[in-house]
N, CA, C, O and CB atoms as a CASP TS submission, in Angstrom:
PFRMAT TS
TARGET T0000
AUTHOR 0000-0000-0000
METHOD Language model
MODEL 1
PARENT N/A
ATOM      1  N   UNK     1      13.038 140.585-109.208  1.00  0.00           N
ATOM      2  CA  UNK     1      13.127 139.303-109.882  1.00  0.00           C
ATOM      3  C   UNK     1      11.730 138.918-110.374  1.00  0.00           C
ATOM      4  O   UNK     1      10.788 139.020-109.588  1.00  0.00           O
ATOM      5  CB  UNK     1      13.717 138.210-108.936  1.00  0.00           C
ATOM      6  N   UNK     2      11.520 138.449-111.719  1.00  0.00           N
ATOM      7  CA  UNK     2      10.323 138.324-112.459  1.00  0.00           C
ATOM      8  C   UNK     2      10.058 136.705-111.524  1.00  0.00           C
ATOM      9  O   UNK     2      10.816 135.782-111.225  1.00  0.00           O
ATOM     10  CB  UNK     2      10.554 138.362-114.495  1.00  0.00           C
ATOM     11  N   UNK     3       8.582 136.979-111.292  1.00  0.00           N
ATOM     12  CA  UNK     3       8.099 135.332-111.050  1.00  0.00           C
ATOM     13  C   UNK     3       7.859 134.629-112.489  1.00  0.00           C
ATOM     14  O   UNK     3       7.757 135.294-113.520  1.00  0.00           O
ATOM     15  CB  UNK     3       6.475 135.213-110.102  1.00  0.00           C
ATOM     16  N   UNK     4       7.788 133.387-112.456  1.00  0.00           N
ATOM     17  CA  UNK     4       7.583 132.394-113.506  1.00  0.00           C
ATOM     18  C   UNK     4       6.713 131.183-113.520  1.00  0.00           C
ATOM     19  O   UNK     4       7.128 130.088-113.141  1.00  0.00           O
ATOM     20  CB  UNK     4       8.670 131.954-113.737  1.00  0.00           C
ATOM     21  N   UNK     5       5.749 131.345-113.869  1.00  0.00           N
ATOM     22  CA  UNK     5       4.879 129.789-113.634  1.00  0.00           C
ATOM     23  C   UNK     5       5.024 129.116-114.007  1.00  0.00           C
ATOM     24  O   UNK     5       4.983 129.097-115.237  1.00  0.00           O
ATOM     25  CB  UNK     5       3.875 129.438-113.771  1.00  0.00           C
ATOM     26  N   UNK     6       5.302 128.044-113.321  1.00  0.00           N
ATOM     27  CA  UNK     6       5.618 126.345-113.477  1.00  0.00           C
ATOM     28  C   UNK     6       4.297 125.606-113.868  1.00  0.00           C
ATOM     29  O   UNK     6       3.189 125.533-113.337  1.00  0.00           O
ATOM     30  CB  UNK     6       6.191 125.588-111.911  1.00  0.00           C
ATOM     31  N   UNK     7       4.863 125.071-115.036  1.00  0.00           N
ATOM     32  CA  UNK     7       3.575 124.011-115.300  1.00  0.00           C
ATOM     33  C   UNK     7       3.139 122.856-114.350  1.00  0.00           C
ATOM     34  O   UNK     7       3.976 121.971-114.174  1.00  0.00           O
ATOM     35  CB  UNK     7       3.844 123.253-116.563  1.00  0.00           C
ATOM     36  N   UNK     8       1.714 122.727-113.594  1.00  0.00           N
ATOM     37  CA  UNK     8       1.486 122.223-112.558  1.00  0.00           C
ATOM     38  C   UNK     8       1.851 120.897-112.868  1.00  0.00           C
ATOM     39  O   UNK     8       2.061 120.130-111.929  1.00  0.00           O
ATOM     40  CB  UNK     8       0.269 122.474-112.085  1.00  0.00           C
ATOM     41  N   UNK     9       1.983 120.421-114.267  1.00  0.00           N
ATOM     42  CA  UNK     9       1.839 118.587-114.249  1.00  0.00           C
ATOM     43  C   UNK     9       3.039 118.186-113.733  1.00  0.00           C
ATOM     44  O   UNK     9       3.250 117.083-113.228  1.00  0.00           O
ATOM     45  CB  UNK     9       1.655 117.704-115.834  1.00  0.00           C
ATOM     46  N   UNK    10       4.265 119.572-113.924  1.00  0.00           N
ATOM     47  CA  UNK    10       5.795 118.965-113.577  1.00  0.00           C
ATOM     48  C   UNK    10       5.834 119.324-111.967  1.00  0.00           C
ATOM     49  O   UNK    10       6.754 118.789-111.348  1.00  0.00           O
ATOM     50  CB  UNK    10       7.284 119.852-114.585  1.00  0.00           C
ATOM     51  N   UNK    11       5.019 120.095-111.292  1.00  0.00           N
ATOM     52  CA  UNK    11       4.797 119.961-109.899  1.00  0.00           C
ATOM     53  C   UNK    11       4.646 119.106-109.097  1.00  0.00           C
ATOM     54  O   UNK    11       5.245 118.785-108.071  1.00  0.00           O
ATOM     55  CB  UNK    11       4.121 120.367-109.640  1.00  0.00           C
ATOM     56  N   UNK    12       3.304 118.528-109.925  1.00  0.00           N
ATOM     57  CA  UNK    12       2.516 117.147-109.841  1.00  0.00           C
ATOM     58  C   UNK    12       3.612 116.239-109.894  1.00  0.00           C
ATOM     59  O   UNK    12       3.957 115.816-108.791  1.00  0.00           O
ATOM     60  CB  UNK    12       1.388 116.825-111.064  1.00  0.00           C
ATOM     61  N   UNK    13       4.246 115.829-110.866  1.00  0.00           N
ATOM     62  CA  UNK    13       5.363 114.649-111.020  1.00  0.00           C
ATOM     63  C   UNK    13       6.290 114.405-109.570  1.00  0.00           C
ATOM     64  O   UNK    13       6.318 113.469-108.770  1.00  0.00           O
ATOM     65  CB  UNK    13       6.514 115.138-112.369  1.00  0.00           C
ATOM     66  N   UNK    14       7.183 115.988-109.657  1.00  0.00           N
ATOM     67  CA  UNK    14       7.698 115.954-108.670  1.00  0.00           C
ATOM     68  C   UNK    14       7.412 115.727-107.207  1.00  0.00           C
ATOM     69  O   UNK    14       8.200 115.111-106.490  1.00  0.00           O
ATOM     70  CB  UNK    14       8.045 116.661-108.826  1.00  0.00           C
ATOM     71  N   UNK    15       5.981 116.362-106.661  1.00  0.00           N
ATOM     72  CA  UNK    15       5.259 115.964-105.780  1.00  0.00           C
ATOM     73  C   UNK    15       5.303 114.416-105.730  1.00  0.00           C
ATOM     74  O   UNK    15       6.033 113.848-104.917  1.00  0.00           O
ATOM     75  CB  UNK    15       4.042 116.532-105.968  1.00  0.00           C
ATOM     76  N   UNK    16       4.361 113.594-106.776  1.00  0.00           N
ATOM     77  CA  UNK    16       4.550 112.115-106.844  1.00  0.00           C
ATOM     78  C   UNK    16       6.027 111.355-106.201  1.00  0.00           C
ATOM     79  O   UNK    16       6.304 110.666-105.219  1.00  0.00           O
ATOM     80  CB  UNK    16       4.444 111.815-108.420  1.00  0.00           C
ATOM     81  N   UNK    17       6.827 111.982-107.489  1.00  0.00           N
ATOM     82  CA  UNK    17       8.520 110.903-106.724  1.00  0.00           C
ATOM     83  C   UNK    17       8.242 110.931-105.648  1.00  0.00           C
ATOM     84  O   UNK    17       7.846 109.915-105.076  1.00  0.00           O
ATOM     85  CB  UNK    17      10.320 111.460-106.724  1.00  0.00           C
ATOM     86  N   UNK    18       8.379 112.252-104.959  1.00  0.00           N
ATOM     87  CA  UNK    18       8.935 112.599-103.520  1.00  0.00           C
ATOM     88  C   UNK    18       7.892 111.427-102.892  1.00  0.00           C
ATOM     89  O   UNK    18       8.401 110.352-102.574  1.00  0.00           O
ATOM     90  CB  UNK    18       8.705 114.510-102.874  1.00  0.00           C
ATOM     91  N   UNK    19       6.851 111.564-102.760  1.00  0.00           N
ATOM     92  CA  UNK    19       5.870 111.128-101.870  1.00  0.00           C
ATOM     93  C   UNK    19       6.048 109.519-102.246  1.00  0.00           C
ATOM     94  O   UNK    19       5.883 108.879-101.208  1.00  0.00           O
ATOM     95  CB  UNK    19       4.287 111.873-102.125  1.00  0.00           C
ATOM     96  N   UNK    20       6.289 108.763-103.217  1.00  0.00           N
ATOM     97  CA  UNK    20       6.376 107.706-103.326  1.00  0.00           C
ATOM     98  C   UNK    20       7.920 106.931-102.678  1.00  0.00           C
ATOM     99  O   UNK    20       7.996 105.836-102.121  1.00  0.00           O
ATOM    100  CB  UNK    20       6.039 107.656-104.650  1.00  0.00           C
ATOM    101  N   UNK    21       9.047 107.904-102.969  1.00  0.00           N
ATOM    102  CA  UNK    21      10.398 107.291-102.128  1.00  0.00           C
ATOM    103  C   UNK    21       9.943 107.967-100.883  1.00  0.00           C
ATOM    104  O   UNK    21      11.028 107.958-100.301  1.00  0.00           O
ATOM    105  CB  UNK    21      12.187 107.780-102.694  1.00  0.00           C
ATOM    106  N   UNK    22       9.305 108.422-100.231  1.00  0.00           N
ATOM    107  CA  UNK    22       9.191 108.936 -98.915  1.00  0.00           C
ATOM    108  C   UNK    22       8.257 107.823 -98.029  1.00  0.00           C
ATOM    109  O   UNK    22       8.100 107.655 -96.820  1.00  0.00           O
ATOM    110  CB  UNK    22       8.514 110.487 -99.000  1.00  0.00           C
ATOM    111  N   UNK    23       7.748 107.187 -99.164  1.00  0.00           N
ATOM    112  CA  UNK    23       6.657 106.087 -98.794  1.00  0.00           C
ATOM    113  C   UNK    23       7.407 104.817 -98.957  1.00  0.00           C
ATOM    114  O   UNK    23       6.995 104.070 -98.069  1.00  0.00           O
ATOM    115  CB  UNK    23       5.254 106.091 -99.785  1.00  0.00           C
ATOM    116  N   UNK    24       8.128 104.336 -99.523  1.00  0.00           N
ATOM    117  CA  UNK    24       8.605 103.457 -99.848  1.00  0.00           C
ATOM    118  C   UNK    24      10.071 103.023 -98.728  1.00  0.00           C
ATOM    119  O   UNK    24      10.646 101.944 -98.592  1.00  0.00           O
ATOM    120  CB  UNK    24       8.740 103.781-101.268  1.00  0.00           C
ATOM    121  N   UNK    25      10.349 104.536 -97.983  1.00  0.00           N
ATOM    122  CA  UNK    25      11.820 104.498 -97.681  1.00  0.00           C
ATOM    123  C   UNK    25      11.568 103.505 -96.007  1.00  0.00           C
ATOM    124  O   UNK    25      12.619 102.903 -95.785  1.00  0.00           O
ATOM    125  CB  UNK    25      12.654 106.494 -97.558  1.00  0.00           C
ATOM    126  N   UNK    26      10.830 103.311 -95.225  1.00  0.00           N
ATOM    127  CA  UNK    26      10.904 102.694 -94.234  1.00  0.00           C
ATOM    128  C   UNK    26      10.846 101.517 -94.604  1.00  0.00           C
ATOM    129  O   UNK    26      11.383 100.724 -93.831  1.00  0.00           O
ATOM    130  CB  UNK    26      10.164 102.998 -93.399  1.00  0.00           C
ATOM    131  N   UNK    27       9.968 100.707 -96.349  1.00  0.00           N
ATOM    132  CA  UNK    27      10.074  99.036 -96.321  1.00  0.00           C
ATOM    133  C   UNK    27      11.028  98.703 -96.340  1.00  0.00           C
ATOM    134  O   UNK    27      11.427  97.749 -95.671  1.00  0.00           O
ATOM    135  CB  UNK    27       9.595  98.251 -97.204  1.00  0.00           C
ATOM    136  N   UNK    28      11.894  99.549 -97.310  1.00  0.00           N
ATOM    137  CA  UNK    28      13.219  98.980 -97.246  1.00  0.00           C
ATOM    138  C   UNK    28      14.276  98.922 -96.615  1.00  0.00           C
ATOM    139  O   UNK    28      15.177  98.140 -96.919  1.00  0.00           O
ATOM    140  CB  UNK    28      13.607  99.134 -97.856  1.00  0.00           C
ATOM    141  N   UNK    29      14.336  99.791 -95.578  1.00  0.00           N
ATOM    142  CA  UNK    29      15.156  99.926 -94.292  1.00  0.00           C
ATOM    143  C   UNK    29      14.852  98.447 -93.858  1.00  0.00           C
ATOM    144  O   UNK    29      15.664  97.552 -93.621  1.00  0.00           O
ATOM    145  CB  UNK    29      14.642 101.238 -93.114  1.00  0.00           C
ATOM    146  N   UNK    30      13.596  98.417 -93.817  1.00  0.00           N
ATOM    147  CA  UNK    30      13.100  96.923 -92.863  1.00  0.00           C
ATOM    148  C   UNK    30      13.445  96.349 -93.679  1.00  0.00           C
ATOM    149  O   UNK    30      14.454  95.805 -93.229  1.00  0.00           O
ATOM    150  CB  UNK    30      11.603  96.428 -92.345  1.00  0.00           C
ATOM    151  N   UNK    31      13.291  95.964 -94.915  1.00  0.00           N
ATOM    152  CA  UNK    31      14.041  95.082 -95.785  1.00  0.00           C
ATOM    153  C   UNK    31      15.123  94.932 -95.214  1.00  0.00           C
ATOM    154  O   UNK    31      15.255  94.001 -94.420  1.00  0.00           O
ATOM    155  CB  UNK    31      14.250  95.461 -97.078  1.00  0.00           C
ATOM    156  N   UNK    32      16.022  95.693 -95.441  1.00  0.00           N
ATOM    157  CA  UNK    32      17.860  95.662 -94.925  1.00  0.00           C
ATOM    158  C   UNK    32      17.790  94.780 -93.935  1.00  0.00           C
ATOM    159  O   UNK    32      18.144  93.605 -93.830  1.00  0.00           O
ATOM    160  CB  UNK    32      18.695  97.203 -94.222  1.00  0.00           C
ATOM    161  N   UNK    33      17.263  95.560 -93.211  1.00  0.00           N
ATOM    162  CA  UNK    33      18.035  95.163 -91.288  1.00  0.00           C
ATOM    163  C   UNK    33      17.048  93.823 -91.493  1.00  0.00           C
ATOM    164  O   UNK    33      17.414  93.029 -90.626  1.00  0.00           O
ATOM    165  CB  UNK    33      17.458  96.676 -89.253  1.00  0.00           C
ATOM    166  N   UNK    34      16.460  93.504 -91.909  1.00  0.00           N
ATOM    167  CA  UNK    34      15.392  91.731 -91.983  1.00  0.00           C
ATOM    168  C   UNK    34      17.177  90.966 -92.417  1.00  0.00           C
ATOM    169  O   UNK    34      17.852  90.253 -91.673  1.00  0.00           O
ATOM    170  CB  UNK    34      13.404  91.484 -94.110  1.00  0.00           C
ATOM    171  N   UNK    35      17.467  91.355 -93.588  1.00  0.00           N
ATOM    172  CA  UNK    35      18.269  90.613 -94.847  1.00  0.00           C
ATOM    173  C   UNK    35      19.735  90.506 -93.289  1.00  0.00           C
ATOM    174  O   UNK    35      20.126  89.432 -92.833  1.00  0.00           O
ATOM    175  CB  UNK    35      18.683  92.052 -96.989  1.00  0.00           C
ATOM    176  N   UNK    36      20.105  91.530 -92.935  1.00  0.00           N
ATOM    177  CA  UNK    36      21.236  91.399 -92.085  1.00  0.00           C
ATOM    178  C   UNK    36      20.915  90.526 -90.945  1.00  0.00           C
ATOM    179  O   UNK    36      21.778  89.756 -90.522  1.00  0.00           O
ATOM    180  CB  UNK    36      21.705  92.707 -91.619  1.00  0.00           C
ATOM    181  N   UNK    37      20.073  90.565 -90.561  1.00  0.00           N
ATOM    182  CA  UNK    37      19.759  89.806 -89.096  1.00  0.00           C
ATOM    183  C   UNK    37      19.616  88.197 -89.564  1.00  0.00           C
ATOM    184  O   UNK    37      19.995  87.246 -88.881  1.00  0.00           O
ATOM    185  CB  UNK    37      18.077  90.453 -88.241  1.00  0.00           C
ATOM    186  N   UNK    38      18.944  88.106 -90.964  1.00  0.00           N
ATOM    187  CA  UNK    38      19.559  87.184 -91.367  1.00  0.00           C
ATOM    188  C   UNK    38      20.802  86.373 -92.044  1.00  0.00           C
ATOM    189  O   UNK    38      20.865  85.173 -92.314  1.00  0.00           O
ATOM    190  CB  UNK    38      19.063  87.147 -91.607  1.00  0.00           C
ATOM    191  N   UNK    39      21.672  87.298 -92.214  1.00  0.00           N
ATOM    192  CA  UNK    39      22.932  86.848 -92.987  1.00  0.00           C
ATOM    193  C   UNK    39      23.946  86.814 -91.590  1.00  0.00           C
ATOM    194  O   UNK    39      25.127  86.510 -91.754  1.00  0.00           O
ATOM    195  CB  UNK    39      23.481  88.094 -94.421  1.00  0.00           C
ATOM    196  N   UNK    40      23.532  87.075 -90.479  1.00  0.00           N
ATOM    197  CA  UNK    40      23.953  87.345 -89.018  1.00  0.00           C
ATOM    198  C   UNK    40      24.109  86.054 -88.290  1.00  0.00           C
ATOM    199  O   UNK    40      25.074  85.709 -87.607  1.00  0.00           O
ATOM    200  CB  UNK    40      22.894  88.242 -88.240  1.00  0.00           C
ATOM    201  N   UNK    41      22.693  85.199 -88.612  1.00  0.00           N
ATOM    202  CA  UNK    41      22.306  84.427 -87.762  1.00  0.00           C
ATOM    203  C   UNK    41      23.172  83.211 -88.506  1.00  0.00           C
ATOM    204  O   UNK    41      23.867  82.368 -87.939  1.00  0.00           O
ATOM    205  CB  UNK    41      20.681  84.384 -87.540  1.00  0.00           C
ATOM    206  N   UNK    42      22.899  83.381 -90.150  1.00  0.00           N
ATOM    207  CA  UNK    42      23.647  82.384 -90.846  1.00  0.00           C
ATOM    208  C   UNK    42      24.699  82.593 -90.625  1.00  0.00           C
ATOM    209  O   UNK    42      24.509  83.353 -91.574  1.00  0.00           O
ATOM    210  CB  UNK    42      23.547  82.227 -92.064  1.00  0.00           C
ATOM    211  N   UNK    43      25.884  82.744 -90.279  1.00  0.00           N
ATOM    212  CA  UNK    43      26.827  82.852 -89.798  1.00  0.00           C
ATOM    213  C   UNK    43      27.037  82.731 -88.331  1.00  0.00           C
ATOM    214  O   UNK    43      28.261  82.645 -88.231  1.00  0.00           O
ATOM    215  CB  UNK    43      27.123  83.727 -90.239  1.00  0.00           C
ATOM    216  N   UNK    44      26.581  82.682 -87.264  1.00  0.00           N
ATOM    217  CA  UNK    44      26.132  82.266 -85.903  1.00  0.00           C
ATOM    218  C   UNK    44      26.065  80.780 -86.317  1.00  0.00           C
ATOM    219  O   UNK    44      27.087  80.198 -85.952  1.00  0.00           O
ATOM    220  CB  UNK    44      24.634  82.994 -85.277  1.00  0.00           C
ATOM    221  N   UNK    45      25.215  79.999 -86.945  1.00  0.00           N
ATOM    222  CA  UNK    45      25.052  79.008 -87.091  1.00  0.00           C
ATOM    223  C   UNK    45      26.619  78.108 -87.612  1.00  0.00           C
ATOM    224  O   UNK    45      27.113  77.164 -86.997  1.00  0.00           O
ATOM    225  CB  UNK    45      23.890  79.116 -87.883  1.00  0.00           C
ATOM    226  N   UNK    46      27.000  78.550 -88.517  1.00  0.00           N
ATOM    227  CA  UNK    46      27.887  78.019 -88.970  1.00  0.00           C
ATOM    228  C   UNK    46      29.109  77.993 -88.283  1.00  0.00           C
ATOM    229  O   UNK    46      29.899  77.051 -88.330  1.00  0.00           O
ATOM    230  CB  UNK    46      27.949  78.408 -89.964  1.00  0.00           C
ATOM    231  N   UNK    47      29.293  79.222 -87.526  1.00  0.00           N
ATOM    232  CA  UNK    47      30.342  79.238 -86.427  1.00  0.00           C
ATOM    233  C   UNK    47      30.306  78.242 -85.756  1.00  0.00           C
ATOM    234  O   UNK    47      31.276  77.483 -85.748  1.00  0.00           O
ATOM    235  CB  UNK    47      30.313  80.218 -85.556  1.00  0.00           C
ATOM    236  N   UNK    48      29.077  77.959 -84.950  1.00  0.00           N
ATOM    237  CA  UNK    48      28.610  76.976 -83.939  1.00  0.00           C
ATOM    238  C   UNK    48      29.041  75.480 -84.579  1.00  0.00           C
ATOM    239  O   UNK    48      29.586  74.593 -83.921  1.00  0.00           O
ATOM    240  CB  UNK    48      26.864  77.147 -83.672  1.00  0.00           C
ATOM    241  N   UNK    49      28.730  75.401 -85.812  1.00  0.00           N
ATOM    242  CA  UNK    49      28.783  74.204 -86.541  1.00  0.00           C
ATOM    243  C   UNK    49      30.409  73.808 -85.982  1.00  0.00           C
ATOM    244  O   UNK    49      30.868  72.948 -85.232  1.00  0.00           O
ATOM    245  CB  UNK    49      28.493  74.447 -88.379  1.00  0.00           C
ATOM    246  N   UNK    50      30.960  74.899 -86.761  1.00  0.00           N
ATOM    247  CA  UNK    50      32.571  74.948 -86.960  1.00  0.00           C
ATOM    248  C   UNK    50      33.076  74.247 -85.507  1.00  0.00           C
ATOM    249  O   UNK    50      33.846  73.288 -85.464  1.00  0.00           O
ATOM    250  CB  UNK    50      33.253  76.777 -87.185  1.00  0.00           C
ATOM    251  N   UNK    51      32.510  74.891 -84.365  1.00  0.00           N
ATOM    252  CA  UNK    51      33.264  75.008 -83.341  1.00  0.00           C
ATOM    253  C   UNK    51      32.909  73.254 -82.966  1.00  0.00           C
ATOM    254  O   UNK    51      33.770  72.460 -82.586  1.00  0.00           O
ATOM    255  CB  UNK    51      32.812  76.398 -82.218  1.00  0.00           C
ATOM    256  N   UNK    52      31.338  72.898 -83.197  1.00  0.00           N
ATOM    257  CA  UNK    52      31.147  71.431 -82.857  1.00  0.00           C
ATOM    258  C   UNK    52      32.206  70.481 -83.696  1.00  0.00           C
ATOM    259  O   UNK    52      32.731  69.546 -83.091  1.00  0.00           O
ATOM    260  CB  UNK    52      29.560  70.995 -83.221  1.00  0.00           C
ATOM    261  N   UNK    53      32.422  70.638 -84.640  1.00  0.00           N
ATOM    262  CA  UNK    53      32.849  69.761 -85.645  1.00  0.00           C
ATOM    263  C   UNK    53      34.520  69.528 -85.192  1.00  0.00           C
ATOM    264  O   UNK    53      35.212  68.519 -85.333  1.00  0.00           O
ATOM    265  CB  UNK    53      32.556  70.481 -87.257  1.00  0.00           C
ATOM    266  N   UNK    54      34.950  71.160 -84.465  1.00  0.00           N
ATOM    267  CA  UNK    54      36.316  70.696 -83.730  1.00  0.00           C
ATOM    268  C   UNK    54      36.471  70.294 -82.767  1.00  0.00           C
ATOM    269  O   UNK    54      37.652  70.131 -82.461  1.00  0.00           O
ATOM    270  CB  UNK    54      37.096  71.350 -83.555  1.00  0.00           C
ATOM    271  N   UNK    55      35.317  69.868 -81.649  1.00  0.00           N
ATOM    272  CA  UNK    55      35.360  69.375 -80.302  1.00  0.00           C
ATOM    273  C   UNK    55      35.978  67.694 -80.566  1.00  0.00           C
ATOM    274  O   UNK    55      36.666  67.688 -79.546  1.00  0.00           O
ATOM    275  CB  UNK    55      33.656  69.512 -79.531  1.00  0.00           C
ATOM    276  N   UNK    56      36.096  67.030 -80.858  1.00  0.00           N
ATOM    277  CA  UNK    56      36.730  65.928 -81.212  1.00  0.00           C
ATOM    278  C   UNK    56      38.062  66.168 -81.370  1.00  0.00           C
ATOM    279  O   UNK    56      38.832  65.669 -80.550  1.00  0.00           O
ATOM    280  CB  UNK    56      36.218  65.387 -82.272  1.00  0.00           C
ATOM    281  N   UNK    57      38.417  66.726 -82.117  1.00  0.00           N
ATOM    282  CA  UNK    57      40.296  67.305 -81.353  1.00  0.00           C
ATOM    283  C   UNK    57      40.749  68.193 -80.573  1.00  0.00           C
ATOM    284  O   UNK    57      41.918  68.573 -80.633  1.00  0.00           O
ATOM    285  CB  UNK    57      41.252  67.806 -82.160  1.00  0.00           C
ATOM    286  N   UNK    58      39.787  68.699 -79.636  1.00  0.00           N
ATOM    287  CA  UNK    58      40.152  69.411 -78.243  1.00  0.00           C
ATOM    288  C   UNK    58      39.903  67.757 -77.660  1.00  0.00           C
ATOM    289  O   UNK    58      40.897  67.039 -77.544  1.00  0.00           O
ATOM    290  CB  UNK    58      38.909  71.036 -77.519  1.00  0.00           C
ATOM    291  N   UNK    59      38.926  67.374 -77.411  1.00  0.00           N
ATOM    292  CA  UNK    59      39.166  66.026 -76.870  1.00  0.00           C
ATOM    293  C   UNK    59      40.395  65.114 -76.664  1.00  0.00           C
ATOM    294  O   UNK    59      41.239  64.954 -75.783  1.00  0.00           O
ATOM    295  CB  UNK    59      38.511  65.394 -77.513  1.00  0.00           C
ATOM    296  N   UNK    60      40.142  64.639 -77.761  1.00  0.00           N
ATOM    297  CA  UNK    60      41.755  64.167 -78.199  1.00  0.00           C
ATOM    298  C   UNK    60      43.110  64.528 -77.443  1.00  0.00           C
ATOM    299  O   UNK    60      43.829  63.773 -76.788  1.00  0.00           O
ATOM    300  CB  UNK    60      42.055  64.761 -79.568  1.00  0.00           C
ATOM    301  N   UNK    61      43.285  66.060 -77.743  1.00  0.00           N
ATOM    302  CA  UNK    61      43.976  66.572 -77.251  1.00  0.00           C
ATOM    303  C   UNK    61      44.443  66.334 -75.781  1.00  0.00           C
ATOM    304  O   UNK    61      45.522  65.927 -75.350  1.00  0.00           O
ATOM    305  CB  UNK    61      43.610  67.450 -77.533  1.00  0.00           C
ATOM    306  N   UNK    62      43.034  66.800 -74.996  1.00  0.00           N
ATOM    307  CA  UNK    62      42.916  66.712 -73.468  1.00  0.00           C
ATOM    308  C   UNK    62      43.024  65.047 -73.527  1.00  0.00           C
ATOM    309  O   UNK    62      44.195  64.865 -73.857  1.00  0.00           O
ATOM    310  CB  UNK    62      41.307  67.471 -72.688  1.00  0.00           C
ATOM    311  N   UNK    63      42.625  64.222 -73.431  1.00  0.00           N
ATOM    312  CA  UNK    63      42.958  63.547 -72.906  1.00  0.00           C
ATOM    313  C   UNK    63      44.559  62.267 -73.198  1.00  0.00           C
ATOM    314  O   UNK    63      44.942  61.304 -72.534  1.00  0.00           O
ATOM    315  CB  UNK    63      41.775  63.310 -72.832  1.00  0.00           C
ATOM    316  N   UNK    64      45.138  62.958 -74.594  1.00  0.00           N
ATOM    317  CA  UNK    64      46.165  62.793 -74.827  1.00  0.00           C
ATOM    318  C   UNK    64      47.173  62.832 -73.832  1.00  0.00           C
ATOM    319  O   UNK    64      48.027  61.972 -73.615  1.00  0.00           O
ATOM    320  CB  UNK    64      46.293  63.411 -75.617  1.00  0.00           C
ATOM    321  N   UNK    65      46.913  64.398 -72.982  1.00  0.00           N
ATOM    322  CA  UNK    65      47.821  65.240 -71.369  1.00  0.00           C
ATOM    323  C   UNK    65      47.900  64.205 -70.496  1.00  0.00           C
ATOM    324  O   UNK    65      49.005  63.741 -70.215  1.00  0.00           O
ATOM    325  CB  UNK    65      46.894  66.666 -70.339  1.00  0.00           C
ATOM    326  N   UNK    66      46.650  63.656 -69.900  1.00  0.00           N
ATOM    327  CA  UNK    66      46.802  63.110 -68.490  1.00  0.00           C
ATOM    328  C   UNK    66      47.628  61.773 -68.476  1.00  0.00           C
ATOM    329  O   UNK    66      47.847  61.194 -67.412  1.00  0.00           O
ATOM    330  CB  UNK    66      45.349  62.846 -67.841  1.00  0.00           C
TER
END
């Protein structure tokens, strides 16, 4: 099989991508899991909200029984 030389600038390029998404790939992981832990908590919150906002008719309720 004949070898073939590659022009170094398209080496070079390719070298670059790689090394730049290889560099880039842990911010954005942390990006993610930042963005989820926050879309997590907002929803924690609002649950909580939910659940306060119905304690006034569990109340109700209970003491409707006795």
């Amino acid at each position: 099989m004949a070898e073939t030389q590659v022009n170094p600038q398209i080496t070079d390029a390719v070298t670059q991508t790689n090394v730049k998404t290889l560099g880039e790939s842990p911010a954005e992981a942390l990006g993610v899991a930042y963005q989820t832990l926050a879309h997590s908590t907002g929803m924690a919150m609002e649950n909580a909200k939910q659940a306060e906002a119905g304690m006034p008719d569990i109340d109700d309720s209970t003491a409707s029984t006795e």
